[in-house]
BALOMI-505024 format. One record per residue: x, y, z of N, C-alpha, C in turn; residue in three letters. Coordinates in steps of 0.02 Angstrom, whole numbers, plus 50000, padded with zeros to 5 digits. Layout:
BEGIN
XYZXYZXYZALA;...
This chain:
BEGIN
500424994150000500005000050000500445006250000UNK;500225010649962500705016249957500055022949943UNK;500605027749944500145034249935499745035349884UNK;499765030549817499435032349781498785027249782UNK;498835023949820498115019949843497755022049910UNK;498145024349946497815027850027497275031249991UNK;496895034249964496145035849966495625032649933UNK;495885024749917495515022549904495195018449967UNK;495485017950024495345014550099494765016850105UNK;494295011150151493645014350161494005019950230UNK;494375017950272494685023650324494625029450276UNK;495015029350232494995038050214494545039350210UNK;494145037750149493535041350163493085042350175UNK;492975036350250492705039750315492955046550363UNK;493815046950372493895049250382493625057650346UNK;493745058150273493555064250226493015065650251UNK;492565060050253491615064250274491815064550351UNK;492135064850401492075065350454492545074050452UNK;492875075950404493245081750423492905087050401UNK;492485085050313491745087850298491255089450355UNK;491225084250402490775085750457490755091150513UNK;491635088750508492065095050577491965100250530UNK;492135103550481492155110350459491375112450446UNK;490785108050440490295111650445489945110950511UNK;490125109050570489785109950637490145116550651UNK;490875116150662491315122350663490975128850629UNK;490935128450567490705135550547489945138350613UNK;489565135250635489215137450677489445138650755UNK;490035137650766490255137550806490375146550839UNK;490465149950911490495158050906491055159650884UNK;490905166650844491815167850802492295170650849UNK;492005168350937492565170750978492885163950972UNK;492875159250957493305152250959493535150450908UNK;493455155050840493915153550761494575150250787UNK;495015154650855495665151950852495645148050901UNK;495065145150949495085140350993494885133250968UNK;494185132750968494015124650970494055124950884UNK;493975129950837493815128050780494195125750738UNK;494865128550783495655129150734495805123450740UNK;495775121250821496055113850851495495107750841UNK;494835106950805494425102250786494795102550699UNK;494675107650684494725105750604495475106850608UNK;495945105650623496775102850640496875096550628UNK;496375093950678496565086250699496095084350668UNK;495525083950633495075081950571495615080550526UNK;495945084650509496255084850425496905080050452UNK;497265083350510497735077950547497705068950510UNK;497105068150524497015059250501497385059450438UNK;497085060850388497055057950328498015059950293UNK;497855067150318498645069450302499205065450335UNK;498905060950397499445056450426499525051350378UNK;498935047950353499055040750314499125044550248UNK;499235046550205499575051550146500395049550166UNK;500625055050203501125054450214501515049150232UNK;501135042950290501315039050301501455032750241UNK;500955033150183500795029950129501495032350094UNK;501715035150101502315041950050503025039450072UNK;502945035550149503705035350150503925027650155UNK;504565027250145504845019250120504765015150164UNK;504665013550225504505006450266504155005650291UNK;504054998850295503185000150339503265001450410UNK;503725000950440503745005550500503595012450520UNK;503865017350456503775025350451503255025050444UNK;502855017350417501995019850392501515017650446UNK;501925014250482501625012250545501685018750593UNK;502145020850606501935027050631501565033150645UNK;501605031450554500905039350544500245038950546UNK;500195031650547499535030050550499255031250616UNK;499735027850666499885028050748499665036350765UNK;500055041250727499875046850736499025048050728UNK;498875047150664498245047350635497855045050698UNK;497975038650712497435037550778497515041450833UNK;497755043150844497965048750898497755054950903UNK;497605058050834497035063550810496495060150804UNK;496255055450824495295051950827495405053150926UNK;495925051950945495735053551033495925062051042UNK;496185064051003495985072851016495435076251000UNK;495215073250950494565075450924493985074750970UNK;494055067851013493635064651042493485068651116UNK;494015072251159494165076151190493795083751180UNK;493925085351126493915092351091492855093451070UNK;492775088851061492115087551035491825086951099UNK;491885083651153491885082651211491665089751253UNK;492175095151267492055101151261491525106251226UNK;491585103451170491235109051120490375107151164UNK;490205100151158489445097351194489455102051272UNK;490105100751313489995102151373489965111051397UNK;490185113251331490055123051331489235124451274UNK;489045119851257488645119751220488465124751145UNK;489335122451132489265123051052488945118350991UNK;488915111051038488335104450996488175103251038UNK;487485098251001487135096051056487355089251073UNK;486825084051104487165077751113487115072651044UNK;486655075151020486435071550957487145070850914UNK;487485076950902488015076550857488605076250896UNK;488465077950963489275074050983489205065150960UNK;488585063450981488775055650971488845052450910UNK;488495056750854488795055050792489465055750764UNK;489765059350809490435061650794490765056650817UNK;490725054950872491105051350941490905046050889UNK;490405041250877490345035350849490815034550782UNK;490675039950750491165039350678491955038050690UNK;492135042950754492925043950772493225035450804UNK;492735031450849492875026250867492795019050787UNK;492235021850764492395016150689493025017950635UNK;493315024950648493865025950613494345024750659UNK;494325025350703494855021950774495045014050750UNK;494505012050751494695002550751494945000450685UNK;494735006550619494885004550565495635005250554UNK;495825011750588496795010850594496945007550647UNK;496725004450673497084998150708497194994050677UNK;496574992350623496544987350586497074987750522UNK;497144994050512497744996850460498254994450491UNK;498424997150546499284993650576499504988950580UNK;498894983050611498974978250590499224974150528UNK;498864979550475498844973550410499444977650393UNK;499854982050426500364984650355500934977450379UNK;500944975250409501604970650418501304963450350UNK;500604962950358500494956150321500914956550244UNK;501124951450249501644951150187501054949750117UNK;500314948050119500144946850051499524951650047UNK;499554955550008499134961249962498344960449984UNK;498044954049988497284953750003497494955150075UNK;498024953350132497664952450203497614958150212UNK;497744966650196497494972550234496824972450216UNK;496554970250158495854970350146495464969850212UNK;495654962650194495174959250292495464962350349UNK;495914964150365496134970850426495844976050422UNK;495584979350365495394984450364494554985150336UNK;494504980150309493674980050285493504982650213UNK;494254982750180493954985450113494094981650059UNK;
């Protein structure tokens, strides 16, 4: 797997409609927080995908194990951050939990990525990853 197949993963683009999602809850968000929650949600939204890009981009699967590692790591900031936004009541609960639900099925899906980058034959990330 390399960078020029990373958007064809169903992860990416779950992840894409999930950053689609962050930049349009955000825009309703007050424009006293443009440089607070809006900067740091749609950061770590775009964070994902630009991790497995890059990670897809570099030569071992270790470097790509990494960025992915990163990538998941922006689904628990988000998760935090969204967290906030419900508890100052910039969303309601309805869309925190759609959020929160999407961020944990893209959570398990780069686990399922890390896993499969070591498998040595081309179909097993399929079944690691569901696509």
């Amino acid at each position: 797997m390399r960078s020029s197949n990373i958007e064809q993963l169903n992860v990416f683009k779950k992840s894409h409609e999930l950053t689609m999602r962050i930049y349009d809850i955000t825009n309703e968000f007050p424009p006293t927080e443009k440089f607070g929650l809006v900067t740091q949600l749609r950061r770590a939204a775009v964070s994902i995908n630009s991790n497995l890009m890059e990670g897809g981009a570099r030569n071992t699967d270790g470097e790509y194990r990494h960025f992915v590692g990163i990538a998941r790591g922006s689904t628990a900031e988000i998760k935090y951050q969204i967290r906030v936004a419900k508890d100052v009541g910039f969303i309601n609960v309805e869309t925190y939990n759609e959020i929160y639900n999407s961020l944990e099925e893209i959570s398990k899906m780069l686990v399922g990525l890390i896993q499969s980058i070591s498998y040595k034959h081309t179909d097993d990330w399929r079944l690691a990853t569901g696509d």
